[in-house]
C-alpha positions as CSV (number, residue, x, y, z in Angstrom):
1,X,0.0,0.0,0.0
2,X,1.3,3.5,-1.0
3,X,-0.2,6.9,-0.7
4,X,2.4,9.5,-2.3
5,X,1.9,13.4,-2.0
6,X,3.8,15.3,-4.7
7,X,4.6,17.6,-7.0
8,X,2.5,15.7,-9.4
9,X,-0.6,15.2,-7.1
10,X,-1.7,12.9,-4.2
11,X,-1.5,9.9,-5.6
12,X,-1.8,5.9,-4.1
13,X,-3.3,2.4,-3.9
14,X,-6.9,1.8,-3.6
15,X,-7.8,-0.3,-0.3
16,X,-5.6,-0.5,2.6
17,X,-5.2,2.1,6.5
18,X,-6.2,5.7,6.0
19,X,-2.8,7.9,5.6
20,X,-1.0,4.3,4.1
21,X,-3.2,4.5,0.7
22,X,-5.5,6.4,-1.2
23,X,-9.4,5.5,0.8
24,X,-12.0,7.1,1.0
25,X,-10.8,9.4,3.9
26,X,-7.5,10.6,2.0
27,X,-9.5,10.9,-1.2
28,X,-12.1,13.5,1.2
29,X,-9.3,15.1,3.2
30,X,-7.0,16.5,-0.2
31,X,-10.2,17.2,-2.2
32,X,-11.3,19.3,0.9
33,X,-7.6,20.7,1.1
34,X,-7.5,21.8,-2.3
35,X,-10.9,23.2,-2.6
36,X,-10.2,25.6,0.5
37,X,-7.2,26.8,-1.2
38,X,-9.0,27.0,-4.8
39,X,-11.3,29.0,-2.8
40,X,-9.0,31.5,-1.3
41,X,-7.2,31.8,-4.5
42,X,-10.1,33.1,-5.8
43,X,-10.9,35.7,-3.5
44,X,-15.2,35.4,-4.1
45,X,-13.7,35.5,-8.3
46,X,-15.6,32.5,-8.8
47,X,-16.8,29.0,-7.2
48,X,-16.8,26.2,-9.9
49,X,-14.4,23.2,-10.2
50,X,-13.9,20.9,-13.2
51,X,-14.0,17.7,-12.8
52,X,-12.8,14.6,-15.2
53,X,-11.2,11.3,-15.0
54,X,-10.0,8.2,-16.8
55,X,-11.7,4.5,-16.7
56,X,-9.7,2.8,-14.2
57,X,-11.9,0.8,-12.4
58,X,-12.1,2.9,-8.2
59,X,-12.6,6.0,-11.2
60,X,-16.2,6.4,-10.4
61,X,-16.2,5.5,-6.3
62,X,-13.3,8.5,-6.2
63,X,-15.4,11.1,-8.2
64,X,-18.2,10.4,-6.0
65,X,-16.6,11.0,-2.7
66,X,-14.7,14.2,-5.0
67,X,-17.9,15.8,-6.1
68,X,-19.4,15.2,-2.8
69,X,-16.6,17.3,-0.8
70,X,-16.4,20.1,-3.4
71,X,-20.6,20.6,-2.9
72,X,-19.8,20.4,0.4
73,X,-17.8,23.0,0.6
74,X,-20.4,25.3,-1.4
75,X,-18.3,24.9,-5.1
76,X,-20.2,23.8,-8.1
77,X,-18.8,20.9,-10.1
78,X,-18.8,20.8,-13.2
79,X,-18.5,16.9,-14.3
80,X,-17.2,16.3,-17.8
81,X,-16.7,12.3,-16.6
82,X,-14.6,10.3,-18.5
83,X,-12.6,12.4,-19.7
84,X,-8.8,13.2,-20.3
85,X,-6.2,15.3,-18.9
86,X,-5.5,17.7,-21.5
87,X,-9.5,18.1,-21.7
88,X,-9.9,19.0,-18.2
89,X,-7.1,21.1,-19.0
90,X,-8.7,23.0,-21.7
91,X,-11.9,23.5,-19.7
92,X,-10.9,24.7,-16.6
93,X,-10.4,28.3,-18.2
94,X,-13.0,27.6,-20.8
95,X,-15.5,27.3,-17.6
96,X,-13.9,30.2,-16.2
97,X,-13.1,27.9,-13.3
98,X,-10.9,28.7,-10.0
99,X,-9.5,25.1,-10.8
100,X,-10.2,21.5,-11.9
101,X,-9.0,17.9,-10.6
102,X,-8.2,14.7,-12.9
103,X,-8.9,11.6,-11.2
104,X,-6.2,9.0,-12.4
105,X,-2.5,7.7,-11.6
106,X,-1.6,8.3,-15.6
107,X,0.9,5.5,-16.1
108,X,0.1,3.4,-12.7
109,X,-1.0,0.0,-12.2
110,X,-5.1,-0.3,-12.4
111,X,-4.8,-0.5,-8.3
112,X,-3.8,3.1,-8.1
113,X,-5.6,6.7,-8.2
114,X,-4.8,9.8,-8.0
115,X,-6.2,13.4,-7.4
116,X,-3.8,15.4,-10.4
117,X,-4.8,19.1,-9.4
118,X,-5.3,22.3,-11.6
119,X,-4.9,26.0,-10.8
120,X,-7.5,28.6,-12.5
121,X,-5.4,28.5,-16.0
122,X,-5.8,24.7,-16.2
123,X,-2.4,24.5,-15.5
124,X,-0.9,21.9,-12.7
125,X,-0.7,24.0,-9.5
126,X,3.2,24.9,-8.7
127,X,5.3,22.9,-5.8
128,X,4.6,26.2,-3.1
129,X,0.7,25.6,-3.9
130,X,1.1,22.4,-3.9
131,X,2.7,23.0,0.1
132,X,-0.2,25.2,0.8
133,X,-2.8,22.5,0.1
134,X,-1.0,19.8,1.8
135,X,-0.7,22.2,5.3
136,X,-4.1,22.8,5.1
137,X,-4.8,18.5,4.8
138,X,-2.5,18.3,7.7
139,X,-4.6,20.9,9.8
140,X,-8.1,19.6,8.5
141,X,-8.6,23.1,8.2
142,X,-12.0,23.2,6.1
143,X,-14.8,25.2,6.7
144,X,-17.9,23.3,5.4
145,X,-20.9,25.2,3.7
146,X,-24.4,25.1,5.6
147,X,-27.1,23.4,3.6
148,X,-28.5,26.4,1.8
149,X,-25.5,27.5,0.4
150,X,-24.2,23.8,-1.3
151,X,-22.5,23.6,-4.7
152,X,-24.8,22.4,-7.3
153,X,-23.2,19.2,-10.0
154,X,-24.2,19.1,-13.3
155,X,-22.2,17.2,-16.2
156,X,-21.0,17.9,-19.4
157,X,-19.8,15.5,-22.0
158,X,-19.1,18.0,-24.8
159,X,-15.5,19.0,-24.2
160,X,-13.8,16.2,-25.7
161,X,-15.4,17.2,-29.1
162,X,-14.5,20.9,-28.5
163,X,-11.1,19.6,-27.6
164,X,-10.7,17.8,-30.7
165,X,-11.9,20.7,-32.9
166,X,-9.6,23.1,-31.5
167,X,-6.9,20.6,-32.7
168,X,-8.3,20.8,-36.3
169,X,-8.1,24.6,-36.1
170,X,-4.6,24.7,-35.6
171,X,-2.6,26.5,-38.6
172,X,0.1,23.4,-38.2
173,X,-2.4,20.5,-38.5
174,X,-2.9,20.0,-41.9
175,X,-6.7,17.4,-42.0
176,X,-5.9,17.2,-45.8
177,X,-2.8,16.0,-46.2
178,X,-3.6,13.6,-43.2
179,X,-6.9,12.6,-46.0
180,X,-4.7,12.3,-48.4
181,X,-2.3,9.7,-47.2
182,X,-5.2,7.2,-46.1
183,X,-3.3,6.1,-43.4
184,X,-3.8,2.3,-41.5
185,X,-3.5,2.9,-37.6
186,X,-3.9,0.6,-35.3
187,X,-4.4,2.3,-32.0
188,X,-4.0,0.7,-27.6
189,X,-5.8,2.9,-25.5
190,X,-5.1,0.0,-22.5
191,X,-8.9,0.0,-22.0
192,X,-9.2,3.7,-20.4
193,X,-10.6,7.0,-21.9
194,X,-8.3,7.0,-24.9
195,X,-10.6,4.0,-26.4
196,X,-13.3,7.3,-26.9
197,X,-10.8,10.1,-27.7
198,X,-8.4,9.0,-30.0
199,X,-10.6,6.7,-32.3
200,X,-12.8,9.9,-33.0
201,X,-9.7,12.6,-33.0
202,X,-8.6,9.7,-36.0
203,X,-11.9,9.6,-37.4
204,X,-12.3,13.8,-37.1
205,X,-8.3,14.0,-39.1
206,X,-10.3,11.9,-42.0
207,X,-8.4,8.3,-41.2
208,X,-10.7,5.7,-42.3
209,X,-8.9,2.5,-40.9
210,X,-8.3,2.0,-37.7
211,X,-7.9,-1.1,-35.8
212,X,-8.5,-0.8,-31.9
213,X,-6.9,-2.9,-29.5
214,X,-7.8,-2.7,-25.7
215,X,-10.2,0.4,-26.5
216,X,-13.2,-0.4,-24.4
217,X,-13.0,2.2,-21.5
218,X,-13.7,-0.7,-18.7
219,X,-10.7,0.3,-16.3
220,X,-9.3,-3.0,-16.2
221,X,-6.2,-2.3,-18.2
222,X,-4.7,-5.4,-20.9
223,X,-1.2,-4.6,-19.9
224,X,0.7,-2.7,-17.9
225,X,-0.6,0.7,-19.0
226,X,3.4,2.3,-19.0
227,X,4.0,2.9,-22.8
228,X,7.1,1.4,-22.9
229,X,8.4,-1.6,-25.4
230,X,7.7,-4.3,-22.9
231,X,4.6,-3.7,-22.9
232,X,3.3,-2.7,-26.2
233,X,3.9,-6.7,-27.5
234,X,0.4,-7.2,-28.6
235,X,0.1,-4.0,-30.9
236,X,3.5,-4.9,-32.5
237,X,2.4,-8.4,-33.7
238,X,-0.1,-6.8,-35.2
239,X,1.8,-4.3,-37.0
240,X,4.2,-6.9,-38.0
241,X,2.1,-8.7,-40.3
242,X,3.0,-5.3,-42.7
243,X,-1.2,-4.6,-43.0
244,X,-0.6,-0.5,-41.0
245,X,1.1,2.1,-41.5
246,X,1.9,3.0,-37.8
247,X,0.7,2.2,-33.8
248,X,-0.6,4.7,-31.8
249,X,-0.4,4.7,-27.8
250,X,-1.4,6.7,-25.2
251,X,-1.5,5.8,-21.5
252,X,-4.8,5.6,-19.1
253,X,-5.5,9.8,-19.1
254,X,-3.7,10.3,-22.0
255,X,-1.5,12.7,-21.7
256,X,1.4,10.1,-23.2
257,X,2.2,9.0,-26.4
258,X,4.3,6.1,-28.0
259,X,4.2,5.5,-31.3
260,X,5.4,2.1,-33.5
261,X,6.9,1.6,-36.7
262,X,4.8,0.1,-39.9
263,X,7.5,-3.3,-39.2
264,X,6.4,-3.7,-35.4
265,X,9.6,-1.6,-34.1
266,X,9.3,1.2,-31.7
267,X,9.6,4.7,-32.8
268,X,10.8,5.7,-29.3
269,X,8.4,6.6,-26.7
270,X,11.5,9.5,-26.4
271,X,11.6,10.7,-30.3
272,X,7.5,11.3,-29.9
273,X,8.5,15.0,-28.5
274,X,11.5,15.3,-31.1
275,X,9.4,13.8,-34.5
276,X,6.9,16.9,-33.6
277,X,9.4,19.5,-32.5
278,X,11.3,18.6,-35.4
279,X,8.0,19.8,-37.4
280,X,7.6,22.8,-35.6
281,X,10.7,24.2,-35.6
282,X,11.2,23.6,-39.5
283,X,7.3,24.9,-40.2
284,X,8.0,28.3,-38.3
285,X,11.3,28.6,-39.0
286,X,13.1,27.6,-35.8
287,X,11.9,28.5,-32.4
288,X,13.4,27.6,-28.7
289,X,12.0,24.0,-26.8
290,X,12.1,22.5,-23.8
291,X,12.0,19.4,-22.0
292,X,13.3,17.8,-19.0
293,X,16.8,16.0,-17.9
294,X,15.6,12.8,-18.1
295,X,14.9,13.4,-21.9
296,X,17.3,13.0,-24.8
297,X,19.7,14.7,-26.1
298,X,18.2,14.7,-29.7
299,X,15.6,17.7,-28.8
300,X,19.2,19.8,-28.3
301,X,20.1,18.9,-31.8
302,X,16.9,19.2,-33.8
303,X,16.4,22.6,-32.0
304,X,19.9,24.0,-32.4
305,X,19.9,22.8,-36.5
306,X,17.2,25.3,-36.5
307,X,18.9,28.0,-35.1
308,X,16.8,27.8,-31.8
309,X,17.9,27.3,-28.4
310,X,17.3,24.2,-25.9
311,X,16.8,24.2,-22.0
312,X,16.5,21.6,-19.5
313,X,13.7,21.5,-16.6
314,X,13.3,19.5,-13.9
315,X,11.4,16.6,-14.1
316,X,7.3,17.2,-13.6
317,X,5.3,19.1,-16.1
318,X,4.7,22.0,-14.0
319,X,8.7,22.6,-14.2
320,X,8.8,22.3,-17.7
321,X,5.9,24.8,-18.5
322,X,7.5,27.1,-16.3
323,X,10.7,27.1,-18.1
324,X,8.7,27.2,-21.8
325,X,7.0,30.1,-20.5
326,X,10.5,31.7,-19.6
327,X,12.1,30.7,-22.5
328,X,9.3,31.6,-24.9
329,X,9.0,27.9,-26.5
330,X,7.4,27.5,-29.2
331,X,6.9,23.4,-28.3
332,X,8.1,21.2,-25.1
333,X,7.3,18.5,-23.2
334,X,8.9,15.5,-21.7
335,X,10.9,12.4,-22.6
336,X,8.2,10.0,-21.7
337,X,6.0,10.6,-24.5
338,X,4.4,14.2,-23.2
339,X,4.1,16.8,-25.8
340,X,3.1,20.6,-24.8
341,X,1.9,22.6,-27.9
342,X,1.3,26.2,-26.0
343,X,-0.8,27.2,-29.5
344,X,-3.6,25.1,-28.0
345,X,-2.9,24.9,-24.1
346,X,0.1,24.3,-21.4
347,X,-0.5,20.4,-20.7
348,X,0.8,17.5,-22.1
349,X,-1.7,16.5,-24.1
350,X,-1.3,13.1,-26.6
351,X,-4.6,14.0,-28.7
352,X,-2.4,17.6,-30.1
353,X,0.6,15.2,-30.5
354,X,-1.2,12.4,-32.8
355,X,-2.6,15.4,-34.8
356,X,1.0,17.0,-35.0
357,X,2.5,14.0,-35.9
358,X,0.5,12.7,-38.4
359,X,0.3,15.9,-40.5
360,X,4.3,15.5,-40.1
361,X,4.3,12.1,-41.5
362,X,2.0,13.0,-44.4
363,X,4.0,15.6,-45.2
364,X,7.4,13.6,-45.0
365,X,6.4,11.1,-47.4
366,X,8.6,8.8,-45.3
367,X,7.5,5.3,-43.8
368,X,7.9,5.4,-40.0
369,X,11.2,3.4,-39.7
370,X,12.6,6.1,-42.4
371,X,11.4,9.0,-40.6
372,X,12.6,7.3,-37.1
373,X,16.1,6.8,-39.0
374,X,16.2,10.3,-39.7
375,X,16.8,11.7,-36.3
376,X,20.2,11.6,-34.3
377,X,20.2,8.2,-33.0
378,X,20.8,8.1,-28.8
379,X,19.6,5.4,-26.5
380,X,18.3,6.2,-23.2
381,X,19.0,3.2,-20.8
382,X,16.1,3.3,-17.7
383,X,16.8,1.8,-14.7
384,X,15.3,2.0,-10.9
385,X,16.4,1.4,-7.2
386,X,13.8,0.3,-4.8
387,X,13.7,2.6,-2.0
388,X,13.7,1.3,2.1
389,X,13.2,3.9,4.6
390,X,16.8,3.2,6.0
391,X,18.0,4.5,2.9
392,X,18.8,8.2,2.9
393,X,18.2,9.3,-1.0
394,X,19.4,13.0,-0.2
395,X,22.8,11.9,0.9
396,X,23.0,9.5,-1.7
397,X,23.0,11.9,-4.4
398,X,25.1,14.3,-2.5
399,X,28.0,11.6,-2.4
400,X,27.3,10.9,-6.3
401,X,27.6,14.8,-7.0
402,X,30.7,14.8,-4.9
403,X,32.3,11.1,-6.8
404,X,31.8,12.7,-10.4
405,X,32.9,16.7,-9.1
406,X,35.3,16.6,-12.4
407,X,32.4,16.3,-14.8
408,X,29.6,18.8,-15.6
409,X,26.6,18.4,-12.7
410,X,23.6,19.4,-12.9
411,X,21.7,19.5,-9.6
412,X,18.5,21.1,-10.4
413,X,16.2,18.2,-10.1
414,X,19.0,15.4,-8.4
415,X,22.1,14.5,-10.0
416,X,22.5,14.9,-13.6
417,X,26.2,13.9,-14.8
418,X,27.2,14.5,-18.3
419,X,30.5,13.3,-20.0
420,X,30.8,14.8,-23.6
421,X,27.3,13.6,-25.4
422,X,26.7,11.1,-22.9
423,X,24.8,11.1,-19.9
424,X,23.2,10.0,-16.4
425,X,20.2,11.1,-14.4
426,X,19.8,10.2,-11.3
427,X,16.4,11.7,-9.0
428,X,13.6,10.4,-6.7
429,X,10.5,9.4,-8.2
430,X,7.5,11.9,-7.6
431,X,5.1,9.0,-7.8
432,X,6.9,6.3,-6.7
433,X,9.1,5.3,-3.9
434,X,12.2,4.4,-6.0
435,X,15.7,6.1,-7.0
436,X,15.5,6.6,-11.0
437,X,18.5,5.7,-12.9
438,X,18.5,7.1,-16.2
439,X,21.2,6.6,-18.8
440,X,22.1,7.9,-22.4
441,X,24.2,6.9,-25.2
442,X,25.0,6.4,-28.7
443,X,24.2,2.8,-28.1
444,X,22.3,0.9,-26.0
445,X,25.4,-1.0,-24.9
446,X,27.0,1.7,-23.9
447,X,24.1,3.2,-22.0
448,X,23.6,0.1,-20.3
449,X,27.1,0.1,-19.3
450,X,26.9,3.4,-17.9
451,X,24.2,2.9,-15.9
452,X,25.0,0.1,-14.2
453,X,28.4,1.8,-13.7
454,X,26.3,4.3,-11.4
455,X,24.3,1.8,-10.1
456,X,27.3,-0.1,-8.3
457,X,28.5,3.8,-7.4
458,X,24.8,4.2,-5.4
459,X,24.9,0.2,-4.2
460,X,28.6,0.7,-2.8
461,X,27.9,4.0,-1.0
462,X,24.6,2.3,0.7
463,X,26.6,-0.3,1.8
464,X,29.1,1.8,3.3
465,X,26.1,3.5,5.5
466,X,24.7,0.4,6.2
């Protein structure tokens, strides 16, 4: 049982003691904390929250017990159900909201939720808010509305079509050339609310063949809903048999996409961000990006062909929107598949990305594995330590950051080492209790090497504590 308060929500396993995992207490308590703030933040501006979530099977239990507490404290909910995390995005300011709340663990295991919280732009709410919330959970310190003054609910299941047509509006997403190119898809949605979004995004681009896998929005998810290789077997036989002309995956609130090659192979749940940037940059001429240090190198080198300039975030969206904001990016996002397109909204949003990507493609006239092939070639090597609580993570790192003192560190977000065009990342998870290793090369080899170089570093220094 785990119950994790972040940067990137609160966030646990269903069942289990109150305070050890996400019940039906926890789930009450933060929703209460974060409505009292939402309220305060608004300063009597407003009293309406947005609510959405993915299909994961404790999805409908939590929204009870979320819409409950929010009426309870005299806010009106606005419901937009199953839903996805770049549409609550989107209609939190639409709805002129003081914020919104995604129910879902994104890339977690069907036993865990989550409560992923928006400020009054849609955007997630910064670590200090974050603090602010949490202080006021640790106080219980909620002022409950009387009876005549409790929020009214009401739901509304148009915002994934108004979501979708903004997409289609966009002066880079070109619906013809998608038309054109009669593109085969096959598409795993891991049985959660990308089973409703993407099949009619695809069907809205003009894509007439689509074969769904796992697209029924029951919540009990095929596979392990990560998109990573491992797990994405079953839509790479299919696309071996040579019938489509790429794979499209998103994770359960998808706000991730991986992609696969026409022969089964991965594209690179990595290159997702650098295959669109790529597009961007060359479309409007060049333009700065951003993404975090656990993401490769290649979004450096697409950006600076272009003339623009790259920067690094720390890992969590929140950091990386910051920085685009600072830096005046024109596209950014994250490693893992998360692609921010600030021309529609600042939130990862996979929907924007297959849209983005597929005009690309068109456009290209390249098969995936020949697009894929034409992008610096770096492998990132992704490795984990399971975390006790004997184990003191923060002196860890500060004894890597001293070992490797000669090379450039980075310490912005953990221990980031770089030697020449190779490097290592090492931080804490924000939503789970491990030490991420993260490794990149020219060649898997070589990344793997390197990461289990640094993994003996950590296992000898723990030992010497022990």
């Amino acid at each position: 049982m785990a119950l994790i308060k972040s940067i990137s929500g609160i966030r646990g396993t269903i069942g289990g003691a109150s305070g050890e995992a996400l019940t039906p207490i926890d789930v009450v308590k933060f929703t209460a904390a974060f409505g009292t703030w939402a309220l305060k933040q608004a300063n009597g501006q407003g009293r309406t929250i947005v609510v959405g979530r993915d299909a994961r099977l404790s999805g409908d239990m939590v929204n009870k017990l979320v819409v409950g507490t929010l009426q309870g404290l005299g806010i009106d909910v606005v419901d937009l159900g199953l839903s996805t995390t770049p549409t609550v995005e989107m209609a939190v300011p639409a709805k002129k909201a003081i914020g919104g709340i995604i129910l879902t663990a994104s890339h977690n295991p069907k036993q865990w939720n989550a409560l992923k919280l928006l400020n009054q732009h849609g955007e997630f709410i910064s670590d200090a808010d974050g603090q602010q919330v949490l202080q006021l959970a640790e106080a219980e310190a909620f002022d409950f509305a009387p009876v005549t003054k409790l929020g009214q609910h009401t739901t509304d299941n148009t915002f994934l079509k108004k979501h979708i047509k903004a997409i289609l509006t966009l002066p880079l997403v070109d619906v013809e050339a998608i038309q054109a190119k009669n593109f085969r898809v096959v598409v795993d949605a891991v049985n959660s609310s990308g089973g409703i979004a993407v099949p009619l995004l695809l069907e809205a681009l003009g894509v007439k063949t689509v074969e769904k896998l796992f697209c029924e929005p029951t919540g009990d998810f095929a596979h392990n809903p990560e998109p990573l290789p491992e797990n994405l077997r079953d839509i790479a036989k299919v696309l071996e048999k040579g019938s489509f002309d790429l794979g499209i995956v998103v994770d359960p609130d998808v706000d991730r996409l991986a992609l696969v090659c026409e022969d089964g192979s991965m594209f690179g749940e990595e290159y997702t961000l650098v295959a669109v940037a790529d597009y961007i940059l060359k479309a409007q001429g060049g333009g700065n990006t951003v993404s975090n240090l656990s993401s490769t190198r290649a979004l450096r080198d697409v950006t600076e062909k272009q003339g623009g300039s790259y920067s690094a975030a720390a890992v969590g969206e929140v950091n990386v929107v910051t920085m685009m904001k600072q830096t005046n990016a024109v596209i950014g996002g994250e490693g893992n598949g998360g692609i921010i397109y600030p021309e529609l909204h600042y939130g990862r949003d996979a929907l924007v990305g297959i849209a983005l990507f597929l005009t690309h493609l068109a456009k290209s006239g390249l098969t995936m594995t020949r697009l894929r092939a034409s992008y610096p070639n770096y492998f990132i090597s992704k490795n984990k330590i399971e975390l006790t609580p004997d184990i003191n993570t923060d002196k860890v790192l500060e004894q890597m950051q001293k070992r490797y003192a000669k090379q450039p560190v980075n310490t912005i977000d953990g221990v980031k080492i770089e030697f020449d065009k190779e490097w290592v990342h090492l931080r804490k998870s924000n939503t789970e209790p491990i030490i991420r290793i993260y490794a990149e090369s020219d060649s898997n080899a070589t990344a793997d090497h390197l990461a289990q170089k640094i993994i003996g570093d950590i296992k000898e220094i723990i030992s010497a504590k022990a």
